[in-house]
C-alpha positions in Angstrom: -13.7 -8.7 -18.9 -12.2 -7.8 -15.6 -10.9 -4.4 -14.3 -8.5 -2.8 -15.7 -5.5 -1.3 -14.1 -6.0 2.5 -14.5 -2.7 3.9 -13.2 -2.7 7.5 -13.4 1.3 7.1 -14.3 0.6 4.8 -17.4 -2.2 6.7 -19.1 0.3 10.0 -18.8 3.2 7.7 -20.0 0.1 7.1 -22.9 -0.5 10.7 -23.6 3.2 11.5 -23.2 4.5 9.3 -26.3 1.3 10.7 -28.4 2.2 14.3 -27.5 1.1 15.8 -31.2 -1.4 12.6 -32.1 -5.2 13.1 -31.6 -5.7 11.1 -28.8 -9.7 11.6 -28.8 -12.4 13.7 -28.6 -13.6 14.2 -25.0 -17.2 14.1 -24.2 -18.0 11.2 -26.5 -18.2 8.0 -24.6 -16.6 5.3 -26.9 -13.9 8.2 -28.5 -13.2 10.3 -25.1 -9.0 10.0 -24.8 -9.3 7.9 -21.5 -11.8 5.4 -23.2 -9.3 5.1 -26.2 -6.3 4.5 -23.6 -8.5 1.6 -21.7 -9.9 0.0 -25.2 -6.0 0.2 -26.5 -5.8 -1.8 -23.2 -8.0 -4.6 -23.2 -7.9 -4.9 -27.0 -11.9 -4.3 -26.9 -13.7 -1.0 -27.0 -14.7 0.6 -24.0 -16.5 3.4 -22.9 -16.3 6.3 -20.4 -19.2 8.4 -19.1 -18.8 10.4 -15.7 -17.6 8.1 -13.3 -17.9 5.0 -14.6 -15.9 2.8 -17.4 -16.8 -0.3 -19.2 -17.3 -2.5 -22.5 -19.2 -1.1 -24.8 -21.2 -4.5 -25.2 -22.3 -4.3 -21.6 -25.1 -1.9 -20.1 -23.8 1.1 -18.2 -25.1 0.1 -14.9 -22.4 -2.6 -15.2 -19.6 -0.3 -15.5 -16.6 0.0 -12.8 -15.8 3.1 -11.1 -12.9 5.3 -12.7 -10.3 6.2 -9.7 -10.5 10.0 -8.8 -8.0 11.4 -11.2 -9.9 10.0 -13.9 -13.0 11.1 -13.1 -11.9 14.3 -12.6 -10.3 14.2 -15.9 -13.1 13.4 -17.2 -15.4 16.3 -15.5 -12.5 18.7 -16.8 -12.1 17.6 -20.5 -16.2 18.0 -20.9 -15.5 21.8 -21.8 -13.8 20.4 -24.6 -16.6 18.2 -26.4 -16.3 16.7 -29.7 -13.0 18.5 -30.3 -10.2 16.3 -30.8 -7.8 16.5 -28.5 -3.6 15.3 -28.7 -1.8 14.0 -26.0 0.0 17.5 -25.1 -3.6 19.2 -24.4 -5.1 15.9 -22.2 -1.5 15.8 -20.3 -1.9 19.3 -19.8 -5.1 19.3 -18.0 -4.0 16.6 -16.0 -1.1 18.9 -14.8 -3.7 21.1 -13.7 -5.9 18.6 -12.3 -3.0 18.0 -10.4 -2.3 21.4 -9.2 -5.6 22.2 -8.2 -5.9 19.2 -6.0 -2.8 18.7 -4.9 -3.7 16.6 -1.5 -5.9 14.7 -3.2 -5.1 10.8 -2.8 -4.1 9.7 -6.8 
């Protein structure tokens, strides 16, 4: 498997047309809504954790690097653990994430 193309526009365009779904439960590697958005991607599951993102097959220390927003998304939606989350609430923090760090290179 090779990266994956994780544009900050597609994954809100994701959250966006799942605005009342469950989209995942944050703070559980293989069911975080960023990991379901990259599995629904690359047709296999894949995990998040931190700052890193990969195949659930693979050991972590093989992982890629999420971009900034992501990880930062994914620091934010930790307060949230095991809760399931819909589209409007991830898109939400990501509007914040946004606000906060506004000069922040996406």
């Amino acid at each position: 498997m090779s990266t994956v193309d994780l544009r900050l526009e597609a994954f809100c365009s994701w959250l966006c047309e799942r605005e009342s779904e469950v989209v995942g439960y944050p703070g559980i590697w293989f069911n975080d809504p960023l990991a379901e958005w990259i599995s629904q991607q690359v047709g296999r599951v894949c995990g998040v954790e931190g700052k890193v993102y990969g195949p659930a097959a693979w050991d972590m220390c093989r992982w890629w690097w999420l971009p900034l927003w992501a990880q930062l998304f994914v620091a934010w939606t930790d307060k949230y653990a095991k809760r399931a989350m819909t589209g409007e609430q991830a898109f939400a923090i990501l509007a914040e994430i946004e606000r906060r760090h506004q000069r922040l290179e996406w």
